[in-house]
TORVODO-807973 format. One record per atom (N, C-alpha, C): x, y, z. Coordinates in steps of 0.1 Angstrom, whole numbers, padded with zeros to 4 digits, always signed. Each point is the difference from the previous one (the first is absolute). Layout:
XYZ/...
This chain:
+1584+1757+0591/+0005-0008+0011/-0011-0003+0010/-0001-0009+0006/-0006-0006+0010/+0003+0009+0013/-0017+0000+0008/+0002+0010+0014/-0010-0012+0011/+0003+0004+0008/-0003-0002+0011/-0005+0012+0009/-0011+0004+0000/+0001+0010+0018/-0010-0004+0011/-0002+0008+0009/-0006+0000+0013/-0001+0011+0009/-0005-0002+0007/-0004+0013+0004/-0013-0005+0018/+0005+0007+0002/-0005+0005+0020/-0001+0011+0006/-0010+0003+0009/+0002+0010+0005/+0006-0002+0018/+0005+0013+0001/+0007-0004+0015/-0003+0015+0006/-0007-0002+0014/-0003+0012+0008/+0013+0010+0006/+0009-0002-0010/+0015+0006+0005/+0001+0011-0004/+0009+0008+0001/+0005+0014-0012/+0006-0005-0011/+0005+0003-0009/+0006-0005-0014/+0013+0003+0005/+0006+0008+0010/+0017+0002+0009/-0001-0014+0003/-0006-0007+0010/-0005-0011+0004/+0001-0013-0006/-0009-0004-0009/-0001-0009-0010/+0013+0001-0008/+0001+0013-0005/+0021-0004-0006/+0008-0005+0004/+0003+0008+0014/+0010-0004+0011/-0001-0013+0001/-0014-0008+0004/-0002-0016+0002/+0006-0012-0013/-0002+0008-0017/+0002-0005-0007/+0011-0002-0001/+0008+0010+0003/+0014-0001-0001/+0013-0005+0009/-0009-0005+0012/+0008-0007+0010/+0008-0009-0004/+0011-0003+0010/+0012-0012-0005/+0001-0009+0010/+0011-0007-0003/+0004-0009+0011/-0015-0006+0006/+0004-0005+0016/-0007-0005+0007/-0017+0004-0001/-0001+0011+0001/-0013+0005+0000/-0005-0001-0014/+0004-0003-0013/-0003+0001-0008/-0004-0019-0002/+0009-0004+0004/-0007-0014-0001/-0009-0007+0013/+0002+0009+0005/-0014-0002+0011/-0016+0000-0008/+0001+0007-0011/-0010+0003-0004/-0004-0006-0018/+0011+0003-0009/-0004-0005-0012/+0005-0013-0004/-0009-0007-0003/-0004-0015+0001/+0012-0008-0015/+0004+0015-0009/+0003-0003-0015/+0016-0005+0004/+0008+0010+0009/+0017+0004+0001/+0004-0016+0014/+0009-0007-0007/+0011-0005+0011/+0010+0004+0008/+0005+0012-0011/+0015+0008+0003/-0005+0013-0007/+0005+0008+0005/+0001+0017-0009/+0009+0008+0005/+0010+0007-0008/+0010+0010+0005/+0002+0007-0013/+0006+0015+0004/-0003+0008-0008/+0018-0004-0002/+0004+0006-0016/+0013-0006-0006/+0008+0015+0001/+0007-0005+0011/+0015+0018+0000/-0008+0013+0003/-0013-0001+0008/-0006+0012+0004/-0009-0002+0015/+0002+0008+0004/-0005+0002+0018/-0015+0002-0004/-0008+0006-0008/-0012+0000-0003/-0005+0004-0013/-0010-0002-0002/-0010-0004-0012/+0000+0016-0007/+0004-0002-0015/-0003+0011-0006/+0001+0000-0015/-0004+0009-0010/+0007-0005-0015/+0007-0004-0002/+0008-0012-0005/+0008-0001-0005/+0009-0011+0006/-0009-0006+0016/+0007-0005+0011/-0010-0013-0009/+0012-0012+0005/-0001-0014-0002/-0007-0006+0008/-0005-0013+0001/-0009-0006+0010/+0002-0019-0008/+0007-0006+0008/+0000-0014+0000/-0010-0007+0009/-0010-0004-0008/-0008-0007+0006/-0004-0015-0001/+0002-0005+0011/-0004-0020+0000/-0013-0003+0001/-0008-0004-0010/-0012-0006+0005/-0007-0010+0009/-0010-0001+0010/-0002-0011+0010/+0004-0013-0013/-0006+0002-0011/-0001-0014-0009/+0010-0004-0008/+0011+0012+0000/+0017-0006-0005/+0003+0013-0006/-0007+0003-0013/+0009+0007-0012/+0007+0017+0008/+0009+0001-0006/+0005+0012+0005/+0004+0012-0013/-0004+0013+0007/+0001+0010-0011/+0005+0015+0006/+0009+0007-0010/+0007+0014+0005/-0010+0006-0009/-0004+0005+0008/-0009+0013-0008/+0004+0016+0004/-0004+0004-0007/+0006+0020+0004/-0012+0008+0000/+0002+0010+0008/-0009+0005+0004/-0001+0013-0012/-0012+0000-0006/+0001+0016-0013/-0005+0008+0000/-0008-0004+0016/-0005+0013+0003/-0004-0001+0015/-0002+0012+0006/+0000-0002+0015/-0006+0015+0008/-0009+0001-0002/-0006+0013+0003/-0012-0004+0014/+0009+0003+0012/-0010-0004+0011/-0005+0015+0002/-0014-0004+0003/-0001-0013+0006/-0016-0001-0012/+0002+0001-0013/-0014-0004-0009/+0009-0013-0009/+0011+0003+0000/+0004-0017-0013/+0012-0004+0002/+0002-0010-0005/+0015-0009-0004/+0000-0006-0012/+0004+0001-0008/+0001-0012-0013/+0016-0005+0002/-0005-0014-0005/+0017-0007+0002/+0000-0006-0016/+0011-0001-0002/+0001-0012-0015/+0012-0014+0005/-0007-0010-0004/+0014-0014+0001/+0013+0008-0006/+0010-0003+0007/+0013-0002-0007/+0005-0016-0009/+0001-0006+0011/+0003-0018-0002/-0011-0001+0011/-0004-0009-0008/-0012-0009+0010/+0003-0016-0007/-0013-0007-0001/-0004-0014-0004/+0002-0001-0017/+0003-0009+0000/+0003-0005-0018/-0016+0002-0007/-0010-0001+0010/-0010+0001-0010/-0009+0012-0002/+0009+0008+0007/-0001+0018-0006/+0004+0004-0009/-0006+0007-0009/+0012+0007-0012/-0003+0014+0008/-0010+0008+0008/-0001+0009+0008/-0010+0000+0010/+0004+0011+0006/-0011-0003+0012/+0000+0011+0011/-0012+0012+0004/-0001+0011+0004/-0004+0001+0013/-0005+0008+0009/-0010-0003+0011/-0005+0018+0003/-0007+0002+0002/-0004+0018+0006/-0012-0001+0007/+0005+0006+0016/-0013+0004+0008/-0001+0012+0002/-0010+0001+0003/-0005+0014-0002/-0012-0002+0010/+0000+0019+0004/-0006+0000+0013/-0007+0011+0002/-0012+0001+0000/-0009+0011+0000/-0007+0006+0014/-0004+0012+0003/-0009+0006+0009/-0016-0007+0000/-0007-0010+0004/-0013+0000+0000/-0009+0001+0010/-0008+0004+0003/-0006-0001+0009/-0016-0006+0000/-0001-0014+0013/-0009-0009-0006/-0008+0001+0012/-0015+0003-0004/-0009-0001+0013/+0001+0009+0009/+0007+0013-0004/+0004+0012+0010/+0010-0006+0010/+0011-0011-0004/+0013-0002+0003/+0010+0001-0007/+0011+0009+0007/+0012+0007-0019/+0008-0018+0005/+0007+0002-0015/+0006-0013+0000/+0007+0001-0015/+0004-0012-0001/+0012+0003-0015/-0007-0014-0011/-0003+0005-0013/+0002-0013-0007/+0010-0005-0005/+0003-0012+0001/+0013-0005-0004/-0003-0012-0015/+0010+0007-0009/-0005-0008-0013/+0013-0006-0004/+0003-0013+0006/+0011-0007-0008/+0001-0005-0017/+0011+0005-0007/+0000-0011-0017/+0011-0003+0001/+0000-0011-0010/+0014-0007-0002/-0004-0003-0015/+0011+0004-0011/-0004-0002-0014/+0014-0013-0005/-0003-0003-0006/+0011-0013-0005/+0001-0006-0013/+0008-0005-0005/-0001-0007-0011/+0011-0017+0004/-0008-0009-0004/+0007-0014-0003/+0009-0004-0013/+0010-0004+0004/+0012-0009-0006/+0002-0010+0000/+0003-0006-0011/-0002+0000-0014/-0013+0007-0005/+0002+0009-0013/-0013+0003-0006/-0010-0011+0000/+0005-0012-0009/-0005-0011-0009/-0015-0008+0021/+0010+0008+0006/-0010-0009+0013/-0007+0009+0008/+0000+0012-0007/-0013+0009+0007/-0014-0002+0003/-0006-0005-0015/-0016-0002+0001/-0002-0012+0009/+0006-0006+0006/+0000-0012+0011/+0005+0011+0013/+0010+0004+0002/+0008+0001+0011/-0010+0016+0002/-0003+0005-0004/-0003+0013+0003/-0019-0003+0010/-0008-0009-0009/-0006-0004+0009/-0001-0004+0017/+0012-0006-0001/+0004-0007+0011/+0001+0012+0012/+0010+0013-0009/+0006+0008+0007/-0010+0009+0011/-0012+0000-0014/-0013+0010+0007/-0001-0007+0009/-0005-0016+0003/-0001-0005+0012/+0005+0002+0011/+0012-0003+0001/+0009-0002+0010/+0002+0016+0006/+0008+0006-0011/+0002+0014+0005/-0013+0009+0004/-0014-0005-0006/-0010+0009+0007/-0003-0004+0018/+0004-0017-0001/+0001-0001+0016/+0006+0008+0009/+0016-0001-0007/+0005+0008+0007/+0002+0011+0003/-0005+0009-0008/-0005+0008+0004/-0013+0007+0005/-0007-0009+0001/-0010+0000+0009/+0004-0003+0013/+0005-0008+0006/+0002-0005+0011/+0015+0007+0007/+0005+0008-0011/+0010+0014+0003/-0007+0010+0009/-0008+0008-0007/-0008+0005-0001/-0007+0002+0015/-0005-0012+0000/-0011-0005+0012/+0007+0006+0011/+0014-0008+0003/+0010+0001+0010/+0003+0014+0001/+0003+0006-0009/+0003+0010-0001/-0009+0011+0007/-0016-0004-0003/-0011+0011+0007/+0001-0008+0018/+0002-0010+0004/+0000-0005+0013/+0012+0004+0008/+0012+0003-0009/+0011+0006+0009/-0006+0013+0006/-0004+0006-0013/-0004+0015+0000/-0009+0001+0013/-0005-0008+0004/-0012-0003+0014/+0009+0000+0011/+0013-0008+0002/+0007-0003+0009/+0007+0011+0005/+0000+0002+0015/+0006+0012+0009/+0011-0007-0002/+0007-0007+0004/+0016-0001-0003/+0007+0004-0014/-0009-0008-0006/+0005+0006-0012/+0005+0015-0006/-0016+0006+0003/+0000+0013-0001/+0006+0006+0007/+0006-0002+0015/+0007+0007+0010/+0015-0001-0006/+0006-0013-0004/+0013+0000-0006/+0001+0009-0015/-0012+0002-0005/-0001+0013-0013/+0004+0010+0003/-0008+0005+0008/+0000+0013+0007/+0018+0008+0001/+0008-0002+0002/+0010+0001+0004/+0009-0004-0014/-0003-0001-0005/+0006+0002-0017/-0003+0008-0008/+0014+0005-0004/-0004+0013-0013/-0003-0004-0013/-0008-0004-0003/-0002-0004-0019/-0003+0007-0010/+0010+0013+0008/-0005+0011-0011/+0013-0002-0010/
């Protein structure tokens, strides 16, 4: 299957950098460029097993579940129902201790693995996919190390248990 990843570093803690990843609501779209809407499905907060309906800035919409959730180093999610031209479709960050330049800080390595539907339109559409979805996640990514910069941001983390 087809992957996409990325990867940043951010002068945060890896407590830090998760908490930020995992923000909702308002503050969460203050910041990632990808979500129009996001709410978690019949759960007060994010954990295995917990649902997540998400609207894209660009339309398509997808439930994905969370299948793993170990803060504050990972998350892996898998689509439930998403877009007709998924047959699947994954995402896992992951979040490491690094320290750069004698500054501690966290690496942050986003993937997203997938496959296109119809078979018969893969070797076209899958192209496409690396495109588009390496943008987006690059430009996820990006946002994601610039929140990590932001005092409000960070100050609204702070004060959440994402254990």
């Amino acid at each position: 299957m087809p992957q996409v990843t990325a990867e940043t570093w951010v002068p945060v803690s890896t407590t830090t950098a998760f908490a930020v990843s995992q923000t909702t609501g308002e503050l969460r779209l203050s910041w990632d460029p990808f979500i129009r809407h996001q709410h978690l499905i019949e759960a007060d907060r994010p954990g295995k097993g917990v649902q997540t309906l998400t609207k894209a800035r660009v339309g398509p919409t997808m439930i994905s579940q969370y299948v793993a959730y170990r803060p504050p180093t990972s998350v892996g999610m898998t689509m439930v129902k998403g877009p007709w031209f998924f047959d699947s479709f994954g995402g896992g960050w992951r979040f490491v201790p690094e320290e750069r330049d004698g500054v501690a800080g966290t690496k942050a390595v986003w993937k997203y693995t997938y496959a296109v539907k119809p078979a018969w339109l893969r070797r076209v559409a899958e192209p496409i996919g690396q495109w588009l979805l390496g943008r987006e996640i690059e430009a996820r990514i990006a946002a994601f190390a610039k929140a990590c910069q932001d005092p409000a941001i960070v100050s609204a983390t702070l004060g959440d248990d994402v254990a």
